[in-house]
C-alpha positions as a printed NumPy array, in Angstrom:
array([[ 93.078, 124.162, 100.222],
       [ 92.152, 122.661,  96.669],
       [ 96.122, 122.337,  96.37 ],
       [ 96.698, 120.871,  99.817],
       [ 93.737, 118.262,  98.982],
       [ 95.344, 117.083,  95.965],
       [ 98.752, 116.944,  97.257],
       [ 97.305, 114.59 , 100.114],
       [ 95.689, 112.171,  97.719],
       [ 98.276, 111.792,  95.951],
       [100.73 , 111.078,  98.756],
       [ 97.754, 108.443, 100.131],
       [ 97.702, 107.029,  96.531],
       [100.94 , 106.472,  96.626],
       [101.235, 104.506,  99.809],
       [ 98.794, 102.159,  98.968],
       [100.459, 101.59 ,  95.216],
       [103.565, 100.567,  96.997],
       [101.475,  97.729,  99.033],
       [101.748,  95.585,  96.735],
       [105.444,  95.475,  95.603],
       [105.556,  95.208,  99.682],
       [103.658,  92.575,  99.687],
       [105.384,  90.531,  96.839],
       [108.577,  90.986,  98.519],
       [107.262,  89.332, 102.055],
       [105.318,  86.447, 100.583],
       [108.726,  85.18 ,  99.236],
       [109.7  ,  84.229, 103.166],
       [106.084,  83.76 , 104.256],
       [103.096,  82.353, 103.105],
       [100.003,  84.501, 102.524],
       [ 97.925,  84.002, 105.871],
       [101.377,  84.875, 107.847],
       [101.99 ,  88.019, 105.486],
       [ 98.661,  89.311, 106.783],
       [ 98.799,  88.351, 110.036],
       [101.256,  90.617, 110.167],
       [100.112,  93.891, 107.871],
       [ 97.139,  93.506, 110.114],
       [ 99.515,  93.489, 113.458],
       [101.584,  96.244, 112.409],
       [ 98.371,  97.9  , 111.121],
       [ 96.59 ,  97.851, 114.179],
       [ 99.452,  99.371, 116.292],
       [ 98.918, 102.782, 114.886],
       [ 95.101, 103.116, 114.535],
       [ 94.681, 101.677, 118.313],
       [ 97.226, 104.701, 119.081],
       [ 94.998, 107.341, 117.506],
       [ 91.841, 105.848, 118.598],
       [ 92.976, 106.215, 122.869],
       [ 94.644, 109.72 , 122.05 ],
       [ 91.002, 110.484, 120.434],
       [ 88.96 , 108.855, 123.112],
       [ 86.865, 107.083, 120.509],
       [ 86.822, 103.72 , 122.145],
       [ 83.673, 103.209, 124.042],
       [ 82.403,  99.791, 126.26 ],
       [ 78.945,  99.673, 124.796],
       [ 80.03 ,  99.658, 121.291],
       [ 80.734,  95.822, 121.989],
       [ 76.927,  95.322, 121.416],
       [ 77.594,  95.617, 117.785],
       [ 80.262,  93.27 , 118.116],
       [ 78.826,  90.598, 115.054],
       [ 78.96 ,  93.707, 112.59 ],
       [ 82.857,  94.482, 113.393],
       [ 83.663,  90.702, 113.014],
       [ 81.629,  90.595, 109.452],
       [ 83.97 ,  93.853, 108.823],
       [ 87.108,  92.388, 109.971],
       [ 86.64 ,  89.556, 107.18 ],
       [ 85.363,  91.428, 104.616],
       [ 87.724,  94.604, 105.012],
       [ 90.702,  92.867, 106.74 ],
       [ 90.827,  88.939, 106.675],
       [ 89.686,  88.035, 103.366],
       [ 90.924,  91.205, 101.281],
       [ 94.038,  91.336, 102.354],
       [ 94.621,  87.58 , 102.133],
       [ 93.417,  87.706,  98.16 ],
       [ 95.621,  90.734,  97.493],
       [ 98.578,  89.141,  99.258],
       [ 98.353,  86.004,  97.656],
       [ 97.503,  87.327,  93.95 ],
       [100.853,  90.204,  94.421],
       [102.701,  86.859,  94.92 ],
       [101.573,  85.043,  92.157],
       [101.14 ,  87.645,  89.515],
       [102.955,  90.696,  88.594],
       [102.674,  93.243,  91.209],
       [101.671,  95.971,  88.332],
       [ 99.264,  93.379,  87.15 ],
       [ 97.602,  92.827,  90.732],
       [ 97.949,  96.736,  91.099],
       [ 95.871,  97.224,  88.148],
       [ 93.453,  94.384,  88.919],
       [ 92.925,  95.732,  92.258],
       [ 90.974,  99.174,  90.652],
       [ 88.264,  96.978,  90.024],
       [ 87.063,  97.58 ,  93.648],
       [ 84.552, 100.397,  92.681],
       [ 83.272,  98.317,  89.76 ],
       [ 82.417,  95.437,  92.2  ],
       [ 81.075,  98.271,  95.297],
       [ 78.747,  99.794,  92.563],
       [ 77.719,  96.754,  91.322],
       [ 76.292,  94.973,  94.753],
       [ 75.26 ,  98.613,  95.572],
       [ 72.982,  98.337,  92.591],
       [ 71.713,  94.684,  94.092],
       [ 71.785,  95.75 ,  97.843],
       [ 71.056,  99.026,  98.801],
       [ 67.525, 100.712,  97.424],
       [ 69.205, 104.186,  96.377],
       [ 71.868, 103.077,  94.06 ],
       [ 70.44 , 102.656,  90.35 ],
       [ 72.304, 101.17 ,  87.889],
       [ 72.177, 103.854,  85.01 ],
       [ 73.689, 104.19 ,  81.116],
       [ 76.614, 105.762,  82.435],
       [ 77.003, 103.274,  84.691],
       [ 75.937,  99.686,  83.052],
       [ 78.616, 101.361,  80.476],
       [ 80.732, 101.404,  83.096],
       [ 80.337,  98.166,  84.338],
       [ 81.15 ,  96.67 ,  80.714],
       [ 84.181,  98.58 ,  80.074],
       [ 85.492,  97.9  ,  83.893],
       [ 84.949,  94.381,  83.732],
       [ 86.373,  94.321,  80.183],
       [ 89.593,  95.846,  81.47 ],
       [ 89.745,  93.198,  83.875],
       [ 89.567,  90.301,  81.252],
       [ 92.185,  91.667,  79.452],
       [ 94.61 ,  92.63 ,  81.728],
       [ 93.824,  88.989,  83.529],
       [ 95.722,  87.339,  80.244],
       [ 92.882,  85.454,  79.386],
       [ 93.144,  86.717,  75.049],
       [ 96.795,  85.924,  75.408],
       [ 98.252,  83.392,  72.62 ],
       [100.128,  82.198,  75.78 ],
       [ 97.821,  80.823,  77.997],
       [ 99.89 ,  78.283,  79.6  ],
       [101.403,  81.225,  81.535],
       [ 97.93 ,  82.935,  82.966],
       [ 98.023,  82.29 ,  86.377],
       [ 94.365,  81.804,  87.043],
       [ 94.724,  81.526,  90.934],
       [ 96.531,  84.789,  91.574],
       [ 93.624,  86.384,  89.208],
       [ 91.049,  84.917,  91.277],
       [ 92.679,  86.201,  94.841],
       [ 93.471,  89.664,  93.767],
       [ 89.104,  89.504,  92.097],
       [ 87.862,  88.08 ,  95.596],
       [ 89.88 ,  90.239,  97.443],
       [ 88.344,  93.423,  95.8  ],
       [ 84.861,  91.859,  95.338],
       [ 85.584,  91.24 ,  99.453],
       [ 86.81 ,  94.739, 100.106],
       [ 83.954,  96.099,  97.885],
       [ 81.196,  94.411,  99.738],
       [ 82.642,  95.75 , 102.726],
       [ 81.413,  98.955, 101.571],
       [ 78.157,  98.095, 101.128],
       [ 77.685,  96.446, 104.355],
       [ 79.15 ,  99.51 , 106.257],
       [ 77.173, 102.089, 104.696],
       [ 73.785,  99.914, 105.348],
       [ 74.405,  98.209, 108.772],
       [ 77.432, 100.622, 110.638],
       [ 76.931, 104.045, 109.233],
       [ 73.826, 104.693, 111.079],
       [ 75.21 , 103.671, 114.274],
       [ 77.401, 106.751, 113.993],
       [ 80.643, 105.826, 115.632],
       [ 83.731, 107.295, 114.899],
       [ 85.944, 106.337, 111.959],
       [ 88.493, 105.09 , 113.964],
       [ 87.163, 103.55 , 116.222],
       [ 85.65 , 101.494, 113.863],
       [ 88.954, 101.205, 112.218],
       [ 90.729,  99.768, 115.549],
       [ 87.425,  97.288, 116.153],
       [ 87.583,  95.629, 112.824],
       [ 91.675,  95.724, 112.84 ],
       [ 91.07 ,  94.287, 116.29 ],
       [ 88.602,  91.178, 115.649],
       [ 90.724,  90.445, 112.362],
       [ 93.787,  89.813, 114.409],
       [ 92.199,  87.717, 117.068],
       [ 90.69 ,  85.675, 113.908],
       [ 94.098,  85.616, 111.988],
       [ 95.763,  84.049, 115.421],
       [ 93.327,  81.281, 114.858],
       [ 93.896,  80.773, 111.358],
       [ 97.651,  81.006, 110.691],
       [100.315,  78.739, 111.113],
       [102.885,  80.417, 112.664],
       [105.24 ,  77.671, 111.923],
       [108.302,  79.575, 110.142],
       [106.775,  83.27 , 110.753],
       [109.794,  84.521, 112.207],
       [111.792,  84.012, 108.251],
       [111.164,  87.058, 107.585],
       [113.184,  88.891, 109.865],
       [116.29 ,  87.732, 107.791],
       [115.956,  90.181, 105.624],
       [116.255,  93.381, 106.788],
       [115.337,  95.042, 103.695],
       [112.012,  93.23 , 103.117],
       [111.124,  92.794, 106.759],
       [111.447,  96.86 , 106.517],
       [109.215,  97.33 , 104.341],
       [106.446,  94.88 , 105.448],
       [106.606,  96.433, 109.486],
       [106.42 , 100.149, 108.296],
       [105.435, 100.179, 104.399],
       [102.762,  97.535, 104.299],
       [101.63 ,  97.21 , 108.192],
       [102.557, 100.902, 110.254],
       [102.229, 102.924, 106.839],
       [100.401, 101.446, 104.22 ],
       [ 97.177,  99.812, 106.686],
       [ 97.228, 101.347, 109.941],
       [ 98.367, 105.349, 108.938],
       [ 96.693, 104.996, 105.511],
       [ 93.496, 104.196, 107.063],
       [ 93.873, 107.396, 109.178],
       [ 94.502, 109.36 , 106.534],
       [ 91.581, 108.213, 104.519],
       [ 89.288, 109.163, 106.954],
       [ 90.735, 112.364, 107.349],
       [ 90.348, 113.102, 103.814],
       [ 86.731, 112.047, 103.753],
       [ 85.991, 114.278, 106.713],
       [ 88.11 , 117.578, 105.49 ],
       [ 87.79 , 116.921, 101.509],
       [ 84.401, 115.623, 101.269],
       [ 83.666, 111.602,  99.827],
       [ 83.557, 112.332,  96.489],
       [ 87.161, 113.996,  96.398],
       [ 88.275, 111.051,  98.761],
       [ 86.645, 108.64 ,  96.277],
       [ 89.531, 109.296,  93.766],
       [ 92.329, 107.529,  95.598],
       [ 90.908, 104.694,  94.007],
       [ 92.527, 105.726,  90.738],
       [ 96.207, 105.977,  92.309],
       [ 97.289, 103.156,  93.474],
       [ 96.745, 101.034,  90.219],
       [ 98.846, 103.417,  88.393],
       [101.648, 103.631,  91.183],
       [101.865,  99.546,  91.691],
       [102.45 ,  99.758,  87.345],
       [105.035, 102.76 ,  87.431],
       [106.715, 100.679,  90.404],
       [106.85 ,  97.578,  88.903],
       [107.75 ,  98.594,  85.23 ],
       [110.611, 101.441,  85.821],
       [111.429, 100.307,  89.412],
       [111.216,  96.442,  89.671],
       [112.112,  96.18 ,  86.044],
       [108.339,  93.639,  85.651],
       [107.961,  93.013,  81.565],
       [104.263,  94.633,  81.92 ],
       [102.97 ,  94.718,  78.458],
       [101.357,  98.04 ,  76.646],
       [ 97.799,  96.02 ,  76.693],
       [ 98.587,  96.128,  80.945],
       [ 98.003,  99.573,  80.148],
       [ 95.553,  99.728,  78.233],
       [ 93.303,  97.477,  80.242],
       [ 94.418,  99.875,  83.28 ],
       [ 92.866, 102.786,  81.306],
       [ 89.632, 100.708,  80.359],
       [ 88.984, 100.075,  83.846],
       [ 89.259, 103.552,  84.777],
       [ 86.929, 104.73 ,  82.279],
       [ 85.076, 102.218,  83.712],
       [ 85.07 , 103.713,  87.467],
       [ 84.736, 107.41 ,  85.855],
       [ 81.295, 106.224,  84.323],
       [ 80.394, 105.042,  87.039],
       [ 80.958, 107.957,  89.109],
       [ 78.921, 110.264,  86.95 ],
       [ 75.704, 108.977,  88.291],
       [ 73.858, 110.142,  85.221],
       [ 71.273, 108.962,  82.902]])
């Protein structure tokens, strides 16, 4: 089982390091708000799927409507706009490895917002070395500072500081409701699209599709895949592997968007990339420790 666990964290890890090169590729025919109108589209298709084969949708759930549209922008809307926007703009290693500052930020309004968390050694350690990393990976030290791209820095931030709160606001205000993972999933999916057809210009949306390769890879690797089966997964892993084993997919997909973009996409990532990457896990691990 400990084998099998692994082996599916991994493979979870994995999908959600490749959203970014994904993601890169399909802002090049679209711009950001189109790119995730559509990962949230083609990420919707499966969890709705799941959620009628599991019978998990229920009428009266609608009476909790406002906290599934405060989800759908924190978890959907919002996040995925930031990280689509800073993959285009920066590196997609670089966003990759910005993007494992989610747990710093979900500690850190834990610590403001919810009574149990304390902020410890370990952890206010932690913090410092996280947010450290994510100075110096941002390029900010660099002697050429005419290249830092400041905006994609600032998406790929907001969308995990988004994405983190989301966390915070589930656990306080939709955890005790105690309705099923994916049905929560398919309302938040749900309310994010009907916001996104309000929002986007769909003037030019159909460029895509002239690439087959990159059209590909957004429908199944970015939408189908990487949103919609990922979240699935996730759940599952929570549920048969317990959080805390679950928690570490955090680590993966930082280290998979770097591999990908340095020995796949050929991106000139630099060895402090790396380093930063590491500092910012250290980071997370203190964090995790939960000790004085």
């Amino acid at each position: 089982m400990k084998n099998y666990s692994i082996f599916f964290i991994l493979f979870l890890g994995t999908i959600w390091g490749s959203n970014f090169i994904y993601m890169k590729m399909a802002a090049v025919y679209l711009d950001p708000m189109q790119v995730t109108f559509y990962r949230i589209l083609f990420g919707l298709i499966p969890v709705l799927a799941f959620a009628i084969y599991k019978k998990a949708l229920k009428f009266e759930h609608l009476r909790y409507s406002i906290h599934f549209f405060v989800m759908s922008l924190l978890a959907a809307v919002v996040y995925y706009y930031g990280f689509v926007k800073g993959s285009y703009l920066l590196l997609s290693g670089v966003a990759g490895a910005l993007s494992a500052s989610i747990p710093i930020f979900s500690f850190l309004l834990a610590a403001f917002f919810l009574k149990e968390e304390k902020i410890t050694k370990n952890a206010l350690l932690g913090l410092i070395l996280g947010f450290f990393g994510v100075i110096l990976i941002s390029g900010i030290f660099s002697e050429d500072l005419q290249n830092l791209n400041l905006e994609g820095i600032v998406s790929i931030i907001l969308g995990s500081l988004s994405v983190g709160a989301s966390f915070i606001y589930a656990k306080k205000f939709l955890m005790p409701l105690k309705i099923n993972s994916t049905a929560l999933t398919t309302y938040q999916l749900s309310f994010a699209l009907i916001i996104m057809i309000f929002l986007v210009d769909f003037d030019g949306i159909n460029n895509i599709w002239q690439d087959t390769h990159t059209s590909l890879g957004m429908v199944f690797g970015l939408g189908i895949f990487g949103t919609g089966i990922a979240f699935i997964m996730y759940y599952f892993s929570i549920e048969k592997f317990g959080a805390l084993l679950a928690s570490s997919i955090t680590y993966i997909p930082p280290i998979v968007a770097l591999i990908i973009g340095y020995f796949i996409v050929g991106e000139e990532l630099k060895l402090i990339d790396f380093f930063a990457t590491g500092l910012i896990f250290l980071g997370v691990f203190l964090i995790n420790k939960r000790k004085a």
